[in-house]
Every structure is written in C-alpha cells, then in structure tokens.
C-alpha positions as CSV (number, residue, x, y, z in Angstrom):
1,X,-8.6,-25.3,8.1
2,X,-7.1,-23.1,5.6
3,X,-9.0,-23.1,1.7
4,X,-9.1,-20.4,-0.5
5,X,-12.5,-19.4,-1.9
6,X,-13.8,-17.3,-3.8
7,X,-14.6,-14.7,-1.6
8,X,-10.8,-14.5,-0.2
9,X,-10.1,-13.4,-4.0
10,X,-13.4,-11.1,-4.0
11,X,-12.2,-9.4,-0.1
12,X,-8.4,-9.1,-2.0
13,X,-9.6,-7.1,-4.9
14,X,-12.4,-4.9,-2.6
15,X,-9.5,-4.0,-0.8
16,X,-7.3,-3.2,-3.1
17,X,-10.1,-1.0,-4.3
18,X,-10.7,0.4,-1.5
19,X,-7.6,1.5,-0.1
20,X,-4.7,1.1,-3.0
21,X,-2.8,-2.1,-4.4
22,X,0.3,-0.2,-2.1
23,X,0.1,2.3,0.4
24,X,3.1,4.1,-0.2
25,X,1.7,4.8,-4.2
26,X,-1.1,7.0,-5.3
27,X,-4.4,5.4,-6.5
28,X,-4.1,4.4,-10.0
29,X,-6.5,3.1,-13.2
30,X,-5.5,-0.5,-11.8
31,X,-6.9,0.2,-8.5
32,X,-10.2,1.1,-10.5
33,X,-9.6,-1.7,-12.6
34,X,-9.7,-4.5,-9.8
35,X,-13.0,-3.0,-8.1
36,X,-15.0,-2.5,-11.0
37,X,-13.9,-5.9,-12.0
38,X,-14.1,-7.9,-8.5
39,X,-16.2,-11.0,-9.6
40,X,-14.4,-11.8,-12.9
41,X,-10.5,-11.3,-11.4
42,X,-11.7,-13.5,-8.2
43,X,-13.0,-16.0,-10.6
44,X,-10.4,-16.3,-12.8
45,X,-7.9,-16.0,-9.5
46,X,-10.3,-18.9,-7.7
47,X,-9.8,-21.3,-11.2
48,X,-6.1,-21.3,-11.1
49,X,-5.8,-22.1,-7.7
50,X,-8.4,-25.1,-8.5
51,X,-6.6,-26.1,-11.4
52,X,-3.2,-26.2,-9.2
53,X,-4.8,-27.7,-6.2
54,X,-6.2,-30.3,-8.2
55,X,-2.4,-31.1,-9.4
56,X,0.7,-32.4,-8.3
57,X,2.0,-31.0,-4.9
58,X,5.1,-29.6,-6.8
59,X,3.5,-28.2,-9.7
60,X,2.0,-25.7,-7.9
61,X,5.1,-24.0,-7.2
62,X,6.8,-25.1,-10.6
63,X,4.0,-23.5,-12.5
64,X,4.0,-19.7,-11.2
65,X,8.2,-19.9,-11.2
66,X,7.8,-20.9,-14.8
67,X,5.3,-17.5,-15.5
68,X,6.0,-14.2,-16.0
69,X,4.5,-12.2,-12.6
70,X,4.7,-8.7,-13.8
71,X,6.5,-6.5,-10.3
72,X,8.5,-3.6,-10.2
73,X,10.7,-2.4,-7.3
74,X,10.5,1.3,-6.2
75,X,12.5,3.6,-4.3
76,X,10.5,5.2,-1.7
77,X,11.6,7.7,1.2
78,X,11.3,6.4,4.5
79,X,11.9,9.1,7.5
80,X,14.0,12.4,6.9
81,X,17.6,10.8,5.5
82,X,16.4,7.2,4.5
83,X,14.7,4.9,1.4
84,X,13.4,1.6,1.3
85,X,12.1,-0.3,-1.8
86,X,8.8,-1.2,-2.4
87,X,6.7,-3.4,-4.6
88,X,4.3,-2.5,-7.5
89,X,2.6,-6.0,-8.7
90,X,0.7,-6.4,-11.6
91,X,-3.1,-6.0,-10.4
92,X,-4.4,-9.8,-10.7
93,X,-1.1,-11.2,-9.6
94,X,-1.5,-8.5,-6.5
95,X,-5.2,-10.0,-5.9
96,X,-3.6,-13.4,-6.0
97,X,-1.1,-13.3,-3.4
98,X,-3.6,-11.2,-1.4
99,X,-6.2,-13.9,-1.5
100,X,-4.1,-16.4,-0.4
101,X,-3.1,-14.1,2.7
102,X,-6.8,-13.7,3.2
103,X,-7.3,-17.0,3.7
104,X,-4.3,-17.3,5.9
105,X,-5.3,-14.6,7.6
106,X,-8.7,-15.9,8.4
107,X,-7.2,-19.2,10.0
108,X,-4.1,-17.6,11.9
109,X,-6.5,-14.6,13.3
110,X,-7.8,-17.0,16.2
111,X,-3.9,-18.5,17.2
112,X,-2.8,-15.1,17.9
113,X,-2.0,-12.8,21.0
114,X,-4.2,-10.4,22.5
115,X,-1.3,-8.0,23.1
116,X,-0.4,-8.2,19.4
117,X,-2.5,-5.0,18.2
118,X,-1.0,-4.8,14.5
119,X,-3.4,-5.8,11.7
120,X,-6.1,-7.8,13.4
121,X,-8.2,-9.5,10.6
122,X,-11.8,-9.1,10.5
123,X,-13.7,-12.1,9.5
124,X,-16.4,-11.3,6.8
125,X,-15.4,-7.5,7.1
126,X,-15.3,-6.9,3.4
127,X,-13.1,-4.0,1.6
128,X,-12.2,-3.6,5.4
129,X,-9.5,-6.7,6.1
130,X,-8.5,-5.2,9.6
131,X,-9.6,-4.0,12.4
132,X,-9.2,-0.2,12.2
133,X,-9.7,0.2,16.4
134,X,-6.1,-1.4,16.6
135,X,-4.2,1.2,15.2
136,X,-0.5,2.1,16.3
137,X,-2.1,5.2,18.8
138,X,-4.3,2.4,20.5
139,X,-1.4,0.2,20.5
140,X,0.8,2.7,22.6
141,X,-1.9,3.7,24.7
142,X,-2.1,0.0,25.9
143,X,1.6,0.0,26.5
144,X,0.9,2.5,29.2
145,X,-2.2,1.2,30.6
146,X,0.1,-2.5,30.9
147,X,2.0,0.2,33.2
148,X,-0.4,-0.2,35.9
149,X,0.6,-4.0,36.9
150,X,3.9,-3.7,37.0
151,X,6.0,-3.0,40.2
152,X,7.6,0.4,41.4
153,X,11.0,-0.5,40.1
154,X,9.5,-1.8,37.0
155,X,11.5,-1.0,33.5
156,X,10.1,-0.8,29.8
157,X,12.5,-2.4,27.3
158,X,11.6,-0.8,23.9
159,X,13.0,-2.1,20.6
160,X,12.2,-3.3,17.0
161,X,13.3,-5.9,14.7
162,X,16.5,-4.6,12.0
163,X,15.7,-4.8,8.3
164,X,12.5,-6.9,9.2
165,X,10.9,-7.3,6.2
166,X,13.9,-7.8,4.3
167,X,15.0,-10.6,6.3
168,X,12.1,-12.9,6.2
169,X,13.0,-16.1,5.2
170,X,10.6,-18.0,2.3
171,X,11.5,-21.0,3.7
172,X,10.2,-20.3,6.9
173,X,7.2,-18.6,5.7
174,X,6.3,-21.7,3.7
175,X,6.4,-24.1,6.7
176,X,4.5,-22.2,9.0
177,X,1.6,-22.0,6.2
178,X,1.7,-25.7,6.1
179,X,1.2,-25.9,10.0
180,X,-2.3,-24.3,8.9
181,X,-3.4,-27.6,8.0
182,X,-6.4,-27.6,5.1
183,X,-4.6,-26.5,1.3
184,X,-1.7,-25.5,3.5
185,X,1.2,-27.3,1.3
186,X,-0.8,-26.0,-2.2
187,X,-0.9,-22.2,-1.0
188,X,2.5,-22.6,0.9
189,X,4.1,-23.8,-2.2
190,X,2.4,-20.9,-4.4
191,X,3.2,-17.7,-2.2
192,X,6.8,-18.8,-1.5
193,X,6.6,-19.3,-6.0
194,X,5.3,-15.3,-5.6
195,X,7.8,-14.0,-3.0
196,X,10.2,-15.3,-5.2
197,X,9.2,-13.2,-8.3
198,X,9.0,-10.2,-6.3
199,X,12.3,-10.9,-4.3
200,X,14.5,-10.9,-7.7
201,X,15.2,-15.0,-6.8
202,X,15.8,-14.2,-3.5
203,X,14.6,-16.8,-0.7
204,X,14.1,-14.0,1.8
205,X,12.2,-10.7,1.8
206,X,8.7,-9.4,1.8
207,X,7.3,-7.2,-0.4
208,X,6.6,-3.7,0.9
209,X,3.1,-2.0,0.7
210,X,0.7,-4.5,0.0
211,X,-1.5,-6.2,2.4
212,X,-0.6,-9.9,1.5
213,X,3.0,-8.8,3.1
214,X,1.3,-7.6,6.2
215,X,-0.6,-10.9,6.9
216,X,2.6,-13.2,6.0
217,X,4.6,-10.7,8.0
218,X,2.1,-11.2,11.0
219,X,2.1,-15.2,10.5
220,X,5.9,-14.9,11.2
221,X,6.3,-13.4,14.3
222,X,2.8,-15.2,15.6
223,X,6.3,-18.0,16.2
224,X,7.8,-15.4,17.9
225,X,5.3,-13.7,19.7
226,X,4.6,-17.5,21.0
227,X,8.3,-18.6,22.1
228,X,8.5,-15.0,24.0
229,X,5.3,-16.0,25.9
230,X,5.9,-19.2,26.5
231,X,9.6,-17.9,28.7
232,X,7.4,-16.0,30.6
233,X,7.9,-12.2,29.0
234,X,5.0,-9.7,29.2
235,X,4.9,-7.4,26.1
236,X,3.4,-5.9,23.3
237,X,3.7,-5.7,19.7
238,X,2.9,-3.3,16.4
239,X,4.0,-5.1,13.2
240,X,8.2,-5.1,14.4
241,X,7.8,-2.8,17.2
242,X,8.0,-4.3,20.4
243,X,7.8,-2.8,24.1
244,X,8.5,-5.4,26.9
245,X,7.9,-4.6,30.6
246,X,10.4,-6.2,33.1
247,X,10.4,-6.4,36.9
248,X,13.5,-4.0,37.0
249,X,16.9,-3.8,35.5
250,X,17.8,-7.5,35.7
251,X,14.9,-8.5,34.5
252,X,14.7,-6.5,31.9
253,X,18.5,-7.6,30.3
254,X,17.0,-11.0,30.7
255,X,13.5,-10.7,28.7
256,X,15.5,-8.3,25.7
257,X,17.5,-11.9,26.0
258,X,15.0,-14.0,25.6
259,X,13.5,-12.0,22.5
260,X,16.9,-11.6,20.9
261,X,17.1,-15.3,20.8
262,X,13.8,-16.0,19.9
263,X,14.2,-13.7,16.9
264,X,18.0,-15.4,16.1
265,X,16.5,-18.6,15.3
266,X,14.7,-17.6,12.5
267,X,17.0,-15.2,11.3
268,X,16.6,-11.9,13.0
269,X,17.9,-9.7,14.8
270,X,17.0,-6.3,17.3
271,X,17.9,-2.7,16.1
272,X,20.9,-2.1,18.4
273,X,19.8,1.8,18.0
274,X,16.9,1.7,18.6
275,X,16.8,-0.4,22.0
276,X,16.0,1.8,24.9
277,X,15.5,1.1,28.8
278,X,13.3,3.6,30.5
279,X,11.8,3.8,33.8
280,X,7.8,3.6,34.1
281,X,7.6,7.4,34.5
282,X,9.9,8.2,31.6
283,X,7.9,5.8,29.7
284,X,4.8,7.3,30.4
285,X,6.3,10.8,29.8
286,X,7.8,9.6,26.0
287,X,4.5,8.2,25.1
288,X,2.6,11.0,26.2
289,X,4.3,13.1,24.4
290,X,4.2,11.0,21.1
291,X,0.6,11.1,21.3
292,X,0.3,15.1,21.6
293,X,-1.1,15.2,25.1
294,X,-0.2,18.6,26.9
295,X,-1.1,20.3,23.3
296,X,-4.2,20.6,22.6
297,X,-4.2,22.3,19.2
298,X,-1.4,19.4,18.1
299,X,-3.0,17.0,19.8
300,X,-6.8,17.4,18.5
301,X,-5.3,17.1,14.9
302,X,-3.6,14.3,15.9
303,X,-6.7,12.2,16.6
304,X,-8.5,13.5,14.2
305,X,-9.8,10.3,12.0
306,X,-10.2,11.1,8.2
307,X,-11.8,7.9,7.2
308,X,-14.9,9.6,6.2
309,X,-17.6,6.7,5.5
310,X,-20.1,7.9,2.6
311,X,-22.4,5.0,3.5
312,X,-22.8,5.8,7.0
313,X,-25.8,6.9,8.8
314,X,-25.6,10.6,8.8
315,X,-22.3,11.2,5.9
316,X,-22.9,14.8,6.0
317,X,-23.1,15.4,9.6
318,X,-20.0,13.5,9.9
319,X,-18.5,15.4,7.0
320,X,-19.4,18.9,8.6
321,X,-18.6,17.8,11.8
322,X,-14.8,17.3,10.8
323,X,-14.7,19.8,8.7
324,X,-15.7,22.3,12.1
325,X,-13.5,20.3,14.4
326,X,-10.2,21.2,11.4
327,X,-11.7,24.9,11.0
328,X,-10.9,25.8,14.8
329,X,-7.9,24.8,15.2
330,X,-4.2,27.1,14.1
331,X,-3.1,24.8,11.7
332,X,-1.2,27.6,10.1
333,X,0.5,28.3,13.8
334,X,1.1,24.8,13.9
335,X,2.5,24.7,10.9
336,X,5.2,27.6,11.7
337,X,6.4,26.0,14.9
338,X,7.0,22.9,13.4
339,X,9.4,24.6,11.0
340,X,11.5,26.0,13.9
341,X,12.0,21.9,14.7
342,X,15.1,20.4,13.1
343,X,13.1,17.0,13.1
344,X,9.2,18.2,12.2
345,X,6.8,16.0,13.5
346,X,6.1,13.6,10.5
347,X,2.3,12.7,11.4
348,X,1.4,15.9,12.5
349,X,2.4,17.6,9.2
350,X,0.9,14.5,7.5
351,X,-2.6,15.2,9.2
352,X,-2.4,19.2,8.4
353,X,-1.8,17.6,4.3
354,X,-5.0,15.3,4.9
355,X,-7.0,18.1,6.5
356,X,-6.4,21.1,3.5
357,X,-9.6,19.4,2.1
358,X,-11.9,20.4,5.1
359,X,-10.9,24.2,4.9
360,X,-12.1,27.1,3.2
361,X,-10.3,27.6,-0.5
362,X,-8.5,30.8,1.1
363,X,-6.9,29.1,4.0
364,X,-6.3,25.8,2.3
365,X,-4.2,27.8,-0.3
366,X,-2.2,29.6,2.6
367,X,-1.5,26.1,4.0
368,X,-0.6,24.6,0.3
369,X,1.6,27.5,-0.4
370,X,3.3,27.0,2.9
371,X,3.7,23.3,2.6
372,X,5.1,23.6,-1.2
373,X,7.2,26.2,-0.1
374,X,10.5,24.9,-1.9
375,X,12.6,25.0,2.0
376,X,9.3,24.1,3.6
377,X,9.2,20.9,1.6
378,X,12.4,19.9,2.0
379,X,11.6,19.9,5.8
380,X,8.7,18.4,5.5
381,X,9.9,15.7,2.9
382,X,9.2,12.6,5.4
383,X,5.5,13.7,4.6
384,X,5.8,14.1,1.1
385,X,3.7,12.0,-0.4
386,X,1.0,12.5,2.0
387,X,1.4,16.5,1.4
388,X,1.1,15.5,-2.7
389,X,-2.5,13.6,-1.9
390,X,-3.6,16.4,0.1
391,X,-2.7,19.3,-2.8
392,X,-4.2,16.2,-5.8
393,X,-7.1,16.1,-3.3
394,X,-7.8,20.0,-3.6
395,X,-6.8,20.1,-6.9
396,X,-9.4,17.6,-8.3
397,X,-12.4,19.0,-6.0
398,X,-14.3,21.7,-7.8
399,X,-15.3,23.0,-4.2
400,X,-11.7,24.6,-4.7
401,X,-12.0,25.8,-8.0
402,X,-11.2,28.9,-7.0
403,X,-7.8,28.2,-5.9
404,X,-7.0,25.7,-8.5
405,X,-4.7,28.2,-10.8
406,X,-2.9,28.8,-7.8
407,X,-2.4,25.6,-6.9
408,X,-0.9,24.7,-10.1
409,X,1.4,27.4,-9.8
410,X,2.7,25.7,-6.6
411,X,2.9,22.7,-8.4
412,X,4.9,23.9,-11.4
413,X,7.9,25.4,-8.9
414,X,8.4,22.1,-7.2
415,X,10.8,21.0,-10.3
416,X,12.9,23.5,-9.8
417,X,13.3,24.0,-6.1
418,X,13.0,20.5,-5.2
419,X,14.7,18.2,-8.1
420,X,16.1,16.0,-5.3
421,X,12.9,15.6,-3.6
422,X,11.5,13.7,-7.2
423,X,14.5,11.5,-7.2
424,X,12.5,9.2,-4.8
425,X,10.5,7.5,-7.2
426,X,6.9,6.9,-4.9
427,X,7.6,10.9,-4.5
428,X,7.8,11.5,-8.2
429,X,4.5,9.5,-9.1
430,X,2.6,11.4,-6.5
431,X,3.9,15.0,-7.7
432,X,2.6,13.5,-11.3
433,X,-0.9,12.5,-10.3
434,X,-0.8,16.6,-9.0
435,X,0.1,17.3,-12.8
436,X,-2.6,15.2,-14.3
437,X,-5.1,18.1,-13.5
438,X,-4.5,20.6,-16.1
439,X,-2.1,20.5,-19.8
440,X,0.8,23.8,-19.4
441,X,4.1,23.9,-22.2
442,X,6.3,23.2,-19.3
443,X,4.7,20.3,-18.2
444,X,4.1,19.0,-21.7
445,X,8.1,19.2,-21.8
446,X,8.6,18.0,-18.2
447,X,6.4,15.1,-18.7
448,X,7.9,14.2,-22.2
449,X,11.9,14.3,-20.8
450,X,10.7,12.3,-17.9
451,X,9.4,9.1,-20.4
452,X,12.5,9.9,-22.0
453,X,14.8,9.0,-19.3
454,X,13.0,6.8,-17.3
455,X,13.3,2.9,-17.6
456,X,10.3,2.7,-14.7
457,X,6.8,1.3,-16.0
458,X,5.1,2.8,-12.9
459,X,6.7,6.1,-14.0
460,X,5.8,5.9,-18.2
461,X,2.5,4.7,-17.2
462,X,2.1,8.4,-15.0
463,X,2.9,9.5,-18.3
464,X,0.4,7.9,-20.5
465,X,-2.2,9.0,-17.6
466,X,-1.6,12.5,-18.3
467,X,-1.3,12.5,-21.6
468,X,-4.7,10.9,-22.1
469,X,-6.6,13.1,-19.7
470,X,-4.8,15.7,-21.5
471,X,-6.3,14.5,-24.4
472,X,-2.6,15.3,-25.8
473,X,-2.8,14.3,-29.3
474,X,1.2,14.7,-29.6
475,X,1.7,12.4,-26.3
476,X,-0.9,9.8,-28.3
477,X,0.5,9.4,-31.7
478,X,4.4,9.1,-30.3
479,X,3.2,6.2,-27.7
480,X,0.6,4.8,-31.1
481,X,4.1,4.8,-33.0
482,X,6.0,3.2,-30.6
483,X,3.2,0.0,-29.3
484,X,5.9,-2.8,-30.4
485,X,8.0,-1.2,-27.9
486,X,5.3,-0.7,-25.4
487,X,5.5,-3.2,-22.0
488,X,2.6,-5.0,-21.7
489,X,0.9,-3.0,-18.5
490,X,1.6,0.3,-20.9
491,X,-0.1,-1.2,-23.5
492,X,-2.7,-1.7,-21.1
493,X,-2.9,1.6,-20.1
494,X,-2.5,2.7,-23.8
495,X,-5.3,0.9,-24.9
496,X,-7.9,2.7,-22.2
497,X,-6.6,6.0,-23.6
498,X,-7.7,5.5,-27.3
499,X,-11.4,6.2,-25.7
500,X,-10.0,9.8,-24.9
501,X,-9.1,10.3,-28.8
502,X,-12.4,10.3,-30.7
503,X,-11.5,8.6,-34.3
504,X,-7.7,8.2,-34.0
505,X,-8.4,6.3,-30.8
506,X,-11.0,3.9,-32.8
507,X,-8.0,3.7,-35.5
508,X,-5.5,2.2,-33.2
509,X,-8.0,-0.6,-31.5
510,X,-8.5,-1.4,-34.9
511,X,-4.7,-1.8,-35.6
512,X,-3.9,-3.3,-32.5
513,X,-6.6,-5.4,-31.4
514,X,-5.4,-9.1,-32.7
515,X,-2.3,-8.5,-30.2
516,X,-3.9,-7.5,-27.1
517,X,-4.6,-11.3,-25.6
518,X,-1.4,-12.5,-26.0
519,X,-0.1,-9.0,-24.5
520,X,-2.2,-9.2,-22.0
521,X,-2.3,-12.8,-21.2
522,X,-1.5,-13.6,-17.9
523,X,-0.4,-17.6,-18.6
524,X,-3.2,-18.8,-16.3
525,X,-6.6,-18.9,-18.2
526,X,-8.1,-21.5,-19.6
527,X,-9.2,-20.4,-23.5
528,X,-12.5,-20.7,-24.2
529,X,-13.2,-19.6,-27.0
530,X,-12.0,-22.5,-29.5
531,X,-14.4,-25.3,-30.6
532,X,-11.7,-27.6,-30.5
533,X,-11.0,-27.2,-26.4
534,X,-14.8,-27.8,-25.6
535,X,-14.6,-31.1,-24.6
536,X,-11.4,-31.1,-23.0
537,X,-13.1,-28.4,-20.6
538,X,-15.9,-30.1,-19.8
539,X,-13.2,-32.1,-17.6
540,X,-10.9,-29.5,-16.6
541,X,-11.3,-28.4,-12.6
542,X,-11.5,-24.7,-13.6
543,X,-14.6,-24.4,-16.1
544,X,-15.5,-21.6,-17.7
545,X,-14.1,-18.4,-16.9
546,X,-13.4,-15.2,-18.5
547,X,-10.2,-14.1,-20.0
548,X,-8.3,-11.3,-18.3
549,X,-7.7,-9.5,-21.8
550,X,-10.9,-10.1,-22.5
551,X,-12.4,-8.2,-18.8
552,X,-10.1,-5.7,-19.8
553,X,-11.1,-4.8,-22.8
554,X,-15.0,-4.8,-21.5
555,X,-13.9,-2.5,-18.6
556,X,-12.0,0.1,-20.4
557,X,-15.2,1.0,-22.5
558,X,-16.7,2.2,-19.8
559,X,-14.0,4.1,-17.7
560,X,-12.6,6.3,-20.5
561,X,-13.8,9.6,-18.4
562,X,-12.5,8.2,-15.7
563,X,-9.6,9.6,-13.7
C-alpha cells in the first residue's frame, strides 16, 4: 500500500543529486545543496507529510495551495524549429513532489506492463530510480524483435500522444493515486495542490524535467496501457511513444482505433503527423537505421554509454577503456558529414559533445571549434545544450588546461554569431555555466546587461554564480546594495557567495542575518527554537526537526569553494 517514508524523501534528494533537479538545466549549487543535505531535507520533507497526514483529509491540499511553492517556467528548445516550457522548482519543494512519486512509483511498478519499457523503477536502487537497461535504444530494439510473431502481411502502426504532458488532467491523476490504496487520498490530495503551483492554476499539465513528472506521467497511461490490452492490441510503449503491431491493414485501422479511444476518454489525443503505417520490412529498415546499423563509425558512438561509475570495480579500466573505444573512431569525419545533412542527426552530435572529454586536448579543441563554429551551431542547435556540457566539461578539467584559452575564445564569439541561439532560456544558462570558468571585460559587461534585462531568477542566479567564483567585488557590492530587492532563492545564493569575499563577505552576514529565516522559510517547519513552543511539541506528529534556513546556513560554510 502506498506510504511515504523517509527514505522516498532520502532516494528524491540522492537523485536529484545525482543526476540534476531537471534534465534539460545544467547542474547547479541547489543540486549540491540537496545531496550534501539528504538526511535533514528528507526529514523535514517526511515531518510535513506527517503533520498533514495526521490532519483533516482536505487540509492537506488546502495547506500547500495556501503556501508559496517557489517554480519558474522556462523556455527550452525542443528539436530544430520548436520550444517547450519547462519547470525549475525550488529544491525542497522539488524533493517533495519527488518523494511522493517515489512512493507511487514503488506501488504502481508491480501493476505495470512488460512491454512498457519507459522508466522502470528500481526498488531500493538508491540515487538510481530507474532501470537504466530500459532505455529508448532497448525499447526499439524490442519493437523489432516483437516482429518475429507477427504474420507475413503484418503492419506496424507507429504514433505518439499530441501535447502529452500538457494535457494531463489533475483530476485524473489524483484518482488514480487514490486507487493505490494506503495514504492514497493524503498524497493524491498534496501532488494535485503541487501540480497546481507549477501549472499557473491550471487543472492540467505536468511539469517538464523532473522525475516526479515522469512517474505521475507513467501512473497515467498504466490506464491506458491497461484498456489497450484488455481490447486485445499488441504494442509497445516509451513514455508517449507508442508502436502497435496489427495483423494487416484492417487490423491495424482497428487497433490505432482502439488507442485513439482509449486515449479520448481521458483527454487525449494521437499526433495526426506523426502516425505512420509501415510494413514489417520497412519497419525493420527505419529502425535499423535509427539505431546506426550499417555504419559502424556512427553506430559505435551511438552505443557508446557515458555513465562512467567511479565506484565500480575497475573505474580506471572502464575510464580508459572508453576513452580508446572514442579515440578510434573519425569523430571529426563524422562530424563533417553530418553538416552536409539538412536535418543533423541530433543524438549523434549529442554523443560527439559527451565524448570531447575522452580525447586528447588537440583533437577535442578541433572538435569544440567545429561545434562552436557560429553556422555549425546553428545546425547543430537541437544539441545545444548537450554541446554547452561537453565544452563546461573540458573547460573545468585541468587535464585540458592547455586548451582552455582557446576554449574561452570559442566561448566569447558565441554572443555574437549566435544571439538567437541564447534566446532559448535552458540554452542561455548552459552557455553561462561555460562563462563561469574565467573573469574577461566583455563578459563582466555581458553578464551585467544580462541581470539587467532579465526578469528570470534561474537566469540572475547564473549571474550571482559567476560573479562569486569571479570573486567580482563590483558584481558583490551592487547585488549587497540591492538585498531588499533580492528574491528569496537569490538571496540564497547571495548569501553562499559572501564566503568568496574575505571581510566584506563576513560584513554582509552580519547585516543580513536576522532576515534570512523568514527569507528563507519555506511555511512548513515546525520552530524550535522558542521556550514557549516546547510543550506544544512534545504533542505535535512532526517532532523535532531542523529548519531549512537553518541547513542552509550550516551547508554554505562549507561549500564556498565549491563550483
């Protein structure tokens, strides 16, 4: 039965830590913040859920709508001509959600299909919340083996769901955590409170990046996947992607039918565009050549894992043996013919961005200068992000030291022969974690203008990030001037860069300390620290617990070198 614990918050904020609060945004302090800090967020996540489980069945909706849940929404690029928005939450309110959908998660994993291969939860897996085997590639490549059963005049129906996670409905998402049984109604009543907060007051819509989305997302269509089954449909799913497999023509109008009505009754509908019929054969052929084969240069980068584990076994043999695999192969050729493509292949050019690392510094410089290139990148901007993390990647490693003045002469071009490319806002903060490096005039100016006439917290806060590992005094004293004006997650950020400013810094935590908890406050500790409240919280469900201001403040002693 579903019951959030403790250790649902503890996996929510390892995971965060592990992999980013959002995957379409570069790592940030917060990410830092919630692992250092995984038993004291989960704690204080774990009492408020007590104190609202312990409560009235309403309240525990009426009590989050009535706070303020820190979220911003983001412009992000999505393929060559399009943008979606996603979601930054604030980093306990991220871990909350999350650990709810942990616990979710952990009861829905068993209910669901063996031909759903998108974000299978591991149970007691740690940072790790899915399985990392069931990845799109192994999804396709089961479409095909599926192949095998089905008759010579067979036909493969492949579609996906329009605007999916902008179209799920609260409501239903609600209910179907109720059907959970256990604290179902409590949590139920508290992530539809959160979806609403990050859905402007909207009753519909998911918010894009996290993992909490991903596991409500999966909890939805477990109601499809079910009624599809149930009429007698074979397919297979990745997240909205579906590919049925019908007897032959006929049958295959009748099962794109059956999932078009399934999806109708709660709301949904099939991407008209990108519905395709295709015989076996040309099936085969399409996936085939999705997944590289018949290219072996292509096609070894293509399956080249990057999740390099430092705690396994043998870390440098694994390292090394990457890093040999990536030094054979003509990344540079690849790279060239690619151009010549009006529609580059998007992962491949991601992988060549993950791979610069595992290069010599000579050859990963050709490659950056050929990605930063300011045509190249427009060609390339579907991968633009994952090009940025490559560059910040080579660009904070002092294995490339020797390239690194280079590199930031790539970097500084990009405003001027790709303005439209930093428009995108996800695109913008991962150009400024590449700036964060090293302190030039023009970037001193660029990074100024930009706090000037942005109205984006994720975007001042990239700001304040290079300013205080900068150590730029000027950037310092106009944000020390300005703390009444400060949001509260700036002030956050603010207050770890004092550490970087010797006796100033000491100054203004002197100045400003009396006004951090109520900054900071998140509306959902208990205090503790009054003499007057003890014996009211020897009663109360929730204990004692620490204050996030409070874990805050701790942590940021300690992390002012870090970056």
């Amino acid at each position: 039965m579903l019951k959030p614990t403790l250790s649902h918050f503890e996996r929510a904020a390892l995971d965060i830590s592990a992999h980013g609060d959002n995957d379409t945004l570069p790592f940030d302090m917060d990410v830092r913040f919630c692992g250092d800090q995984v038993q004291d967020l989960a704690t204080i996540a774990l009492g408020f859920y007590e104190e609202l489980r312990c409560g009235p069945i309403k309240e525990n909706n009426e009590r989050i709508a009535g706070l303020h849940v820190p979220s911003e929404r983001l412009i992000a690029p999505s393929g060559p001509a399009g943008f979606r928005v996603v979601t930054k939450i604030h980093p306990f309110w991220n871990i909350y959600l999350n650990g709810l959908a942990v616990s979710v998660a952990e009861v829905l994993e068993p209910q669901r299909k063996a031909n759903v291969h998108s974000y299978r939860f591991l149970d007691g897996g740690g940072a790790q919340l899915f399985d990392s085997n069931r990845s799109w590639r192994a999804f396709k490549e089961a479409t095909v083996q599926g192949l095998e059963a089905a008759g010579p005049d067979a036909v493969i129906v492949q579609t996906d769901i329009s605007g999916f996670y902008e179209h799920v409905s609260h409501h239903y998402i609600e209910n179907f955590i109720n059907d959970l049984g256990g604290d179902g109604k409590q949590v139920s009543k508290q992530v539809n409170a959160l979806l609403g907060k990050f859905s402007a007051g909207r009753s519909f819509g998911l918010p894009v990046g996290g993992q909490g989305a991903r596991i409500l997302a999966e909890l939805f269509l477990n109601q499809v996947d079910t009624a599809i089954t149930v009429a007698g449909v074979m397919w297979h799913r990745y997240v909205d992607d579906y590919v049925l497999i019908a007897a032959d023509t006929a049958d295959a109008y009748r099962v794109l039918g059956v999932l078009a009505q399934s999806l109708m009754d709660y709301g949904l509908s099939l991407n008209k565009s990108k519905t395709v019929f295709l015989s076996t054969k040309h099936y085969r052929d399409y996936v085939n050549s999705q997944l590289g084969a018949g290219d072996d240069e292509a096609n070894k980068l293509r399956t080249i894992d990057l999740k390099f584990d430092p705690y396994s076994d043998n870390p440098s043999h694994d390292y090394e043996s990457l890093k040999e695999t990536v030094e054979t192969l003509e990344v540079r050729n690849l790279l060239n013919r690619e151009l010549e493509k009006a529609l580059p292949d998007t992962f491949l050019v991601a992988q060549i961005g993950r791979t610069m690392r595992l290069h010599e510094p000579n050859v990963a410089l050709e490659i950056a200068s050929i990605l930063l290139n300011g045509t190249n990148l427009h060609a390339f901007r579907s991968s633009f992000s994952t090009i940025m993390r490559g560059v910040a990647h080579l660009r904070g490693d002092s294995r490339f030291e020797s390239i690194h003045k280079d590199i930031d002469s790539l970097l500084d071009a990009v405003p001027g022969h790709s303005a439209h490319l930093l428009r995108a806002d996800t695109s913008l903060l991962h150009y400024m974690r590449c700036l964060r490096f090293c302190s030039t005039p023009e970037r001193a100016m660029y990074v100024r203008q930009l706090w000037d006439a942005t109205q984006l917290d994720a975007v001042r806060r990239a700001c304040i990030d290079c300013w205080r590992i900068w150590g730029d005094r000027t950037g310092f004293n106009f944000l020390r001037n300005r703390w009444p004006q400060l949001s509260a997650d700036c002030k956050r950020l603010f207050w770890l860069a004092t550490y970087s400013f010797d006796d100033e810094g000491d100054a203004a935590r002197r100045q400003f300390r009396h006004a951090t908890p109520q900054a900071w406050a998140l509306g959902v500790e208990v205090p503790l620290d009054k003499e007057k409240d003890k014996q009211k919280l020897k009663k109360h469900p929730r204990g004692a617990e620490p204050l996030f201001a409070m874990v805050y403040e701790q942590w940021s002693k300690g992390a002012k070198d870090a970056d």
